[in-house]
N, C-alpha and C positions, 0 to 999 in steps of 0.2 A: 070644062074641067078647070079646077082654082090651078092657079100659077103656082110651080115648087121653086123652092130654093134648097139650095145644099148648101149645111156650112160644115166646110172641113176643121174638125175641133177638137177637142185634147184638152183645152186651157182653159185656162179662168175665164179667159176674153171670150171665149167662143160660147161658154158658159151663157153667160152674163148677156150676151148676142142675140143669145135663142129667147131669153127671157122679152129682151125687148121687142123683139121681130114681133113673138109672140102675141103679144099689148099694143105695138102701133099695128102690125099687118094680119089682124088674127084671119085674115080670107086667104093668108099663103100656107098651100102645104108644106112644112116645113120638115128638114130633115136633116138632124145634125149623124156626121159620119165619126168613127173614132177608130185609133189605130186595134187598140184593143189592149193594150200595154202593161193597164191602170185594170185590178179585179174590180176595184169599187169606185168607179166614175162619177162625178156629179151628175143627180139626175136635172136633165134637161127637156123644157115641154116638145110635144113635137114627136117625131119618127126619130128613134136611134139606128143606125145599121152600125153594126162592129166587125172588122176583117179591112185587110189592106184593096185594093182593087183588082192588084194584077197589072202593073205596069200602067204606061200612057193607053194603050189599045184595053185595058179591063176599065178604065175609066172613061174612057172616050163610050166603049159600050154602056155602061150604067147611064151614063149622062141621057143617052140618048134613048134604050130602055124607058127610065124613070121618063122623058118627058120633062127636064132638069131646064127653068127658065132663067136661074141667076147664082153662080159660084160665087161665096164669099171665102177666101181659103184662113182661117182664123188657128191654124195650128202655129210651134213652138217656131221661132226665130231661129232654131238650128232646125228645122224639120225641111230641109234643102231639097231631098227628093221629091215629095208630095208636092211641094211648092212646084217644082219644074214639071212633073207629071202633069199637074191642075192648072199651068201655064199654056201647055202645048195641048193638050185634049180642049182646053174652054176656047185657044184660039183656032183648032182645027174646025170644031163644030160649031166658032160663031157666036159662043154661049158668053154676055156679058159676066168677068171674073173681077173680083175685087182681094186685095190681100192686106187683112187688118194685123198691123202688125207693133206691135207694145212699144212704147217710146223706150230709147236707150236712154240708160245711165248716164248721166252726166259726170268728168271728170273734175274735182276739184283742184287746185292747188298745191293741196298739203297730201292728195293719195299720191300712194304708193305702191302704182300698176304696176305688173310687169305683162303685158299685151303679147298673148303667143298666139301660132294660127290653127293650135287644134291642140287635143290632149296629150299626143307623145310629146311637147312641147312645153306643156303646162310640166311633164314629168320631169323632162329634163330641167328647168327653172327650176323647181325647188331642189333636185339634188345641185345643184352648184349653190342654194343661198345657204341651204344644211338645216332647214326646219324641222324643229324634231316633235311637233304637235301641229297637224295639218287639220283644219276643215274643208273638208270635200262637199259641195254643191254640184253635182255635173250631172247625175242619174245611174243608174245603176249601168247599163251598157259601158259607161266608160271607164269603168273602175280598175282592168285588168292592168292598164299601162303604169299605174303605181305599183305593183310588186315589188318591182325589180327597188324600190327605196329599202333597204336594212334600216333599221335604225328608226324611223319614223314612227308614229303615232299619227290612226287617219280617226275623226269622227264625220260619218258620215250620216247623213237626213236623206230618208227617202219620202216618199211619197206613205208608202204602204211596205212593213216587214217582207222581206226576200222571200222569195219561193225557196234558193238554194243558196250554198254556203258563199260570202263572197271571195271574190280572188285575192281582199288584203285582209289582213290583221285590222279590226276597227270595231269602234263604237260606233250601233248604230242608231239612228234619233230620226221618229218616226213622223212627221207631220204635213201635213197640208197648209201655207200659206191665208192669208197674209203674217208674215212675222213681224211683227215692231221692232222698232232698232232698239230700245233698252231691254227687251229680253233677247237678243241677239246677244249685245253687250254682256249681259248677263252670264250666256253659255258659254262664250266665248273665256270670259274670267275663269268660269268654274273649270271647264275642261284645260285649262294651259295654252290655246291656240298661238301660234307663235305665227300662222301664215293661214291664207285663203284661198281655195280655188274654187272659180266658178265660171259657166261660161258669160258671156255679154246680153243675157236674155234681156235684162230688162224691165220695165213694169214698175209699180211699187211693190205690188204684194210680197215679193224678195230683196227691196231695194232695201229694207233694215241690218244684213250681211254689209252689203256698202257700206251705210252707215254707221256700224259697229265699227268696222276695221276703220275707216278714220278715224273715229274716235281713240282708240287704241293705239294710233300709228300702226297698224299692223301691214306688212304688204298681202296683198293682192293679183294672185298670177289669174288673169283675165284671160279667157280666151273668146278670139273675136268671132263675129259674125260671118256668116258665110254668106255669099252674094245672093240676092233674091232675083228672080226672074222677070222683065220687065212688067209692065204695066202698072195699072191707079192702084193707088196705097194710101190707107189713112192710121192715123192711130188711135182713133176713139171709137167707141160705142155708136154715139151720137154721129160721125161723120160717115162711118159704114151705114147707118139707120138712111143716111142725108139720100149715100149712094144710091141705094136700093130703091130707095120713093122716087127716085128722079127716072131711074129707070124702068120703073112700072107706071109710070105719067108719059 
Protein backbone atom coordinates (compact mmCIF):
# COMPACT_ATOMS: atom_id res chain seq x y z
CA UNK A 1 0.00 0.00 0.00
CA UNK A 2 1.60 3.61 -1.33
CA UNK A 3 2.62 5.67 1.86
CA UNK A 4 -0.25 8.79 2.77
CA UNK A 5 0.41 11.96 3.85
CA UNK A 6 -2.21 14.38 5.39
CA UNK A 7 -1.70 17.92 4.92
CA UNK A 8 -3.88 19.94 7.06
CA UNK A 9 -4.71 22.99 4.69
CA UNK A 10 -6.91 25.97 4.26
CA UNK A 11 -4.10 28.24 2.66
CA UNK A 12 -2.32 29.18 -0.16
CA UNK A 13 0.83 27.36 1.29
CA UNK A 14 -0.95 24.16 1.84
CA UNK A 15 -2.35 24.87 -1.78
CA UNK A 16 0.81 25.22 -3.41
CA UNK A 17 2.22 22.02 -1.07
CA UNK A 18 -0.19 19.53 -2.50
CA UNK A 19 1.00 20.72 -5.93
CA UNK A 20 4.52 19.99 -5.23
CA UNK A 21 4.22 16.73 -3.18
CA UNK A 22 2.18 16.00 -6.00
CA UNK A 23 5.37 16.43 -8.94
CA UNK A 24 8.21 15.34 -6.45
CA UNK A 25 6.20 12.28 -4.59
CA UNK A 26 3.54 11.26 -7.15
CA UNK A 27 3.74 7.39 -5.49
CA UNK A 28 2.26 9.34 -2.02
CA UNK A 29 -1.29 9.04 -1.32
CA UNK A 30 -2.08 12.19 -0.88
CA UNK A 31 -4.82 14.03 1.11
CA UNK A 32 -5.24 17.49 1.90
CA UNK A 33 -7.96 18.12 4.86
CA UNK A 34 -10.01 21.58 5.10
CA UNK A 35 -11.80 23.10 7.76
CA UNK A 36 -14.78 23.71 5.37
CA UNK A 37 -15.00 27.47 6.08
CA UNK A 38 -14.28 28.74 2.38
CA UNK A 39 -17.64 27.40 -0.23
CA UNK A 40 -15.23 27.71 -3.04
CA UNK A 41 -11.63 26.30 -2.13
CA UNK A 42 -8.76 26.01 -4.22
CA UNK A 43 -8.78 22.95 -5.97
CA UNK A 44 -5.94 20.78 -4.99
CA UNK A 45 -4.50 17.40 -6.67
CA UNK A 46 -5.02 14.45 -4.40
CA UNK A 47 -7.90 13.30 -1.92
CA UNK A 48 -9.91 16.48 -0.35
CA UNK A 49 -11.77 15.50 3.00
CA UNK A 50 -13.84 18.52 4.41
CA UNK A 51 -15.29 18.66 8.09
CA UNK A 52 -13.44 19.23 11.37
CA UNK A 53 -12.22 15.82 13.18
CA UNK A 54 -13.84 15.84 16.32
CA UNK A 55 -11.32 16.81 18.73
CA UNK A 56 -7.62 15.20 19.47
CA UNK A 57 -9.42 11.53 20.03
CA UNK A 58 -11.47 12.12 16.01
CA UNK A 59 -8.06 12.77 14.70
CA UNK A 60 -6.04 10.48 16.51
CA UNK A 61 -8.83 7.87 15.02
CA UNK A 62 -8.53 9.02 11.24
CA UNK A 63 -4.98 9.07 11.62
CA UNK A 64 -4.83 5.65 12.30
CA UNK A 65 -8.11 4.64 10.22
CA UNK A 66 -6.55 6.13 7.05
CA UNK A 67 -3.27 4.36 7.63
CA UNK A 68 -1.85 8.26 7.92
CA UNK A 69 2.42 7.82 7.33
CA UNK A 70 3.34 11.76 7.64
CA UNK A 71 1.32 15.10 8.97
CA UNK A 72 2.33 18.19 7.58
CA UNK A 73 -0.07 20.67 9.53
CA UNK A 74 -0.09 23.78 6.70
CA UNK A 75 -3.17 25.62 8.05
CA UNK A 76 -3.51 29.63 8.97
CA UNK A 77 -0.94 30.94 11.78
CA UNK A 78 -3.93 31.70 14.00
CA UNK A 79 -5.44 28.26 13.49
CA UNK A 80 -4.10 27.47 17.26
CA UNK A 81 -6.49 24.50 17.91
CA UNK A 82 -5.96 22.20 15.02
CA UNK A 83 -2.30 23.02 15.46
CA UNK A 84 -2.38 21.67 19.11
CA UNK A 85 -4.94 18.83 18.09
CA UNK A 86 -2.34 17.70 15.25
CA UNK A 87 0.38 18.08 17.86
CA UNK A 88 -0.84 15.71 20.40
CA UNK A 89 -2.71 13.00 18.09
CA UNK A 90 0.76 12.73 15.59
CA UNK A 91 2.84 12.71 18.96
CA UNK A 92 0.41 10.01 20.61
CA UNK A 93 0.60 7.66 17.62
CA UNK A 94 4.24 8.28 16.62
CA UNK A 95 3.18 9.74 13.45
CA UNK A 96 6.29 12.03 11.99
CA UNK A 97 4.32 15.83 12.06
CA UNK A 98 5.75 18.95 10.40
CA UNK A 99 4.23 22.46 10.77
CA UNK A 100 4.76 24.77 7.60
CA UNK A 101 4.16 27.95 8.83
CA UNK A 102 4.44 31.60 6.50
CA UNK A 103 7.41 33.70 7.45
CA UNK A 104 6.28 36.94 9.51
CA UNK A 105 6.17 40.44 8.61
CA UNK A 106 8.93 42.08 9.15
CA UNK A 107 8.66 45.53 11.22
CA UNK A 108 10.17 48.54 9.80
CA UNK A 109 11.33 51.66 11.36
CA UNK A 110 9.05 54.18 10.22
CA UNK A 111 5.63 51.48 10.90
CA UNK A 112 3.25 52.30 12.89
CA UNK A 113 2.16 49.04 14.92
CA UNK A 114 0.07 49.00 17.60
CA UNK A 115 0.66 44.97 18.66
CA UNK A 116 -2.60 43.71 20.59
CA UNK A 117 -3.06 40.10 21.83
CA UNK A 118 -6.32 39.25 20.23
CA UNK A 119 -9.45 41.28 18.63
CA UNK A 120 -11.27 42.72 21.80
CA UNK A 121 -7.97 44.56 21.84
CA UNK A 122 -7.50 45.33 18.38
CA UNK A 123 -11.15 47.13 19.32
CA UNK A 124 -10.24 48.62 22.06
CA UNK A 125 -6.87 50.51 20.21
CA UNK A 126 -8.87 52.02 17.63
CA UNK A 127 -11.62 53.45 20.00
CA UNK A 128 -8.90 55.33 21.98
CA UNK A 129 -6.81 56.45 18.50
CA UNK A 130 -10.75 57.71 17.04
CA UNK A 131 -10.35 56.28 13.55
CA UNK A 132 -13.12 57.15 11.61
CA UNK A 133 -12.29 54.89 8.17
CA UNK A 134 -11.06 51.52 9.33
CA UNK A 135 -9.77 48.49 7.08
CA UNK A 136 -10.62 45.28 8.53
CA UNK A 137 -8.44 42.19 7.37
CA UNK A 138 -9.18 39.51 10.21
CA UNK A 139 -12.09 37.20 8.63
CA UNK A 140 -15.34 37.12 9.05
CA UNK A 141 -15.55 35.37 12.67
CA UNK A 142 -13.99 38.15 14.14
CA UNK A 143 -15.95 40.98 13.23
CA UNK A 144 -18.65 41.17 15.99
CA UNK A 145 -16.02 42.94 18.64
CA UNK A 146 -16.24 46.10 16.39
CA UNK A 147 -19.91 46.96 16.97
CA UNK A 148 -19.70 48.55 19.93
CA UNK A 149 -17.39 51.69 17.62
CA UNK A 150 -20.33 54.53 16.91
CA UNK A 151 -19.01 56.61 14.58
CA UNK A 152 -16.60 54.41 12.50
CA UNK A 153 -16.40 53.44 8.84
CA UNK A 154 -15.21 49.45 8.49
CA UNK A 155 -14.22 48.25 4.77
CA UNK A 156 -13.88 44.84 5.00
CA UNK A 157 -12.36 41.91 2.36
CA UNK A 158 -13.35 38.74 2.54
CA UNK A 159 -12.51 35.76 0.97
CA UNK A 160 -15.96 35.15 -0.62
CA UNK A 161 -19.47 37.46 -0.10
CA UNK A 162 -21.14 36.43 3.47
CA UNK A 163 -23.67 33.91 3.76
CA UNK A 164 -25.39 36.43 6.45
CA UNK A 165 -25.72 39.92 7.32
CA UNK A 166 -22.61 41.17 9.06
CA UNK A 167 -22.53 42.33 12.87
CA UNK A 168 -20.93 46.09 11.66
CA UNK A 169 -21.92 48.72 9.26
CA UNK A 170 -19.23 48.18 6.24
CA UNK A 171 -18.15 47.81 2.88
CA UNK A 172 -17.61 44.94 1.75
CA UNK A 173 -14.54 43.86 -0.81
CA UNK A 174 -14.49 40.54 -2.06
CA UNK A 175 -11.00 38.85 -3.07
CA UNK A 176 -8.59 36.22 -2.78
CA UNK A 177 -4.89 37.28 -2.55
CA UNK A 178 -2.12 37.82 -3.59
CA UNK A 179 -2.62 41.78 -3.29
CA UNK A 180 0.19 44.12 -4.67
CA UNK A 181 1.01 46.96 -2.44
CA UNK A 182 0.12 49.80 -5.16
CA UNK A 183 -3.45 48.54 -5.48
CA UNK A 184 -3.67 48.31 -1.79
CA UNK A 185 -2.36 51.81 -1.78
CA UNK A 186 -4.81 52.52 -4.25
CA UNK A 187 -7.92 51.19 -2.10
CA UNK A 188 -6.85 52.59 0.61
CA UNK A 189 -6.83 56.34 -1.05
CA UNK A 190 -10.06 55.77 -2.63
CA UNK A 191 -11.89 54.57 0.49
CA UNK A 192 -10.44 57.21 3.17
CA UNK A 193 -8.59 54.70 5.40
CA UNK A 194 -7.44 56.39 8.18
CA UNK A 195 -6.17 52.96 10.16
CA UNK A 196 -5.64 49.04 9.64
CA UNK A 197 -6.36 46.09 11.30
CA UNK A 198 -5.10 42.78 10.62
CA UNK A 199 -3.85 39.86 12.32
CA UNK A 200 0.22 38.86 12.22
CA UNK A 201 -0.38 36.27 9.50
CA UNK A 202 2.10 36.90 7.37
CA UNK A 203 3.28 35.65 4.01
CA UNK A 204 3.59 37.93 0.89
CA UNK A 205 0.40 37.31 -0.65
CA UNK A 206 -1.12 40.07 2.09
CA UNK A 207 1.99 41.59 2.95
CA UNK A 208 0.99 44.68 0.25
CA UNK A 209 -1.82 45.98 3.28
CA UNK A 210 1.83 46.36 5.06
CA UNK A 211 3.09 47.97 2.59
CA UNK A 212 0.43 50.40 1.70
CA UNK A 213 0.02 51.58 5.43
CA UNK A 214 3.68 52.54 5.43
CA UNK A 215 3.60 54.06 2.59
CA UNK A 216 0.65 56.26 3.87
CA UNK A 217 2.00 56.58 7.46
CA UNK A 218 -1.15 54.96 8.16
CA UNK A 219 -1.15 52.94 11.69
CA UNK A 220 -1.64 49.54 11.97
CA UNK A 221 -3.42 47.70 14.97
CA UNK A 222 -1.63 44.11 14.58
CA UNK A 223 -2.74 41.51 16.27
CA UNK A 224 -0.14 38.86 17.38
CA UNK A 225 0.40 35.35 16.95
CA UNK A 226 -0.71 32.84 19.23
CA UNK A 227 1.98 30.34 20.44
CA UNK A 228 2.40 27.16 18.12
CA UNK A 229 2.81 23.84 19.71
CA UNK A 230 6.34 22.32 19.76
CA UNK A 231 8.04 20.55 17.33
CA UNK A 232 10.02 21.04 13.50
CA UNK A 233 8.91 24.00 11.59
CA UNK A 234 9.97 25.38 8.28
CA UNK A 235 8.65 28.21 6.25
CA UNK A 236 8.97 27.24 2.67
CA UNK A 237 7.51 24.98 0.22
CA UNK A 238 10.97 23.57 -0.67
CA UNK A 239 12.08 22.83 3.07
CA UNK A 240 8.68 21.00 4.02
CA UNK A 241 9.34 19.09 0.41
CA UNK A 242 13.22 18.64 2.20
CA UNK A 243 11.27 17.17 5.34
CA UNK A 244 9.17 14.79 3.98
CA UNK A 245 11.95 13.02 1.47
CA UNK A 246 14.20 12.62 4.39
CA UNK A 247 11.55 11.00 6.09
CA UNK A 248 10.53 8.55 3.54
CA UNK A 249 14.49 7.67 2.92
Amino acid sequence: MAERLLILGGTGEAAALAEAVATAHPELHLITSLAGVTRSPRAVPGEVRTGGFGGVQGLKDYLSDMHINYVIDATHPFASQIAAHAARACNDLEVPRLKLLRQMWQRAPDDNWVEVADTAEAAEALSHRGAKSVFLTLGIRDLDRFAGLDGTRFVVRLIEQPAAPLPIPATVIVGRGPFPADAEETLMKREGIDAVVTKASGGKATEGKILAARALGLPVVMVTRPAMPDGPTVESIDDALNWLTDHMT
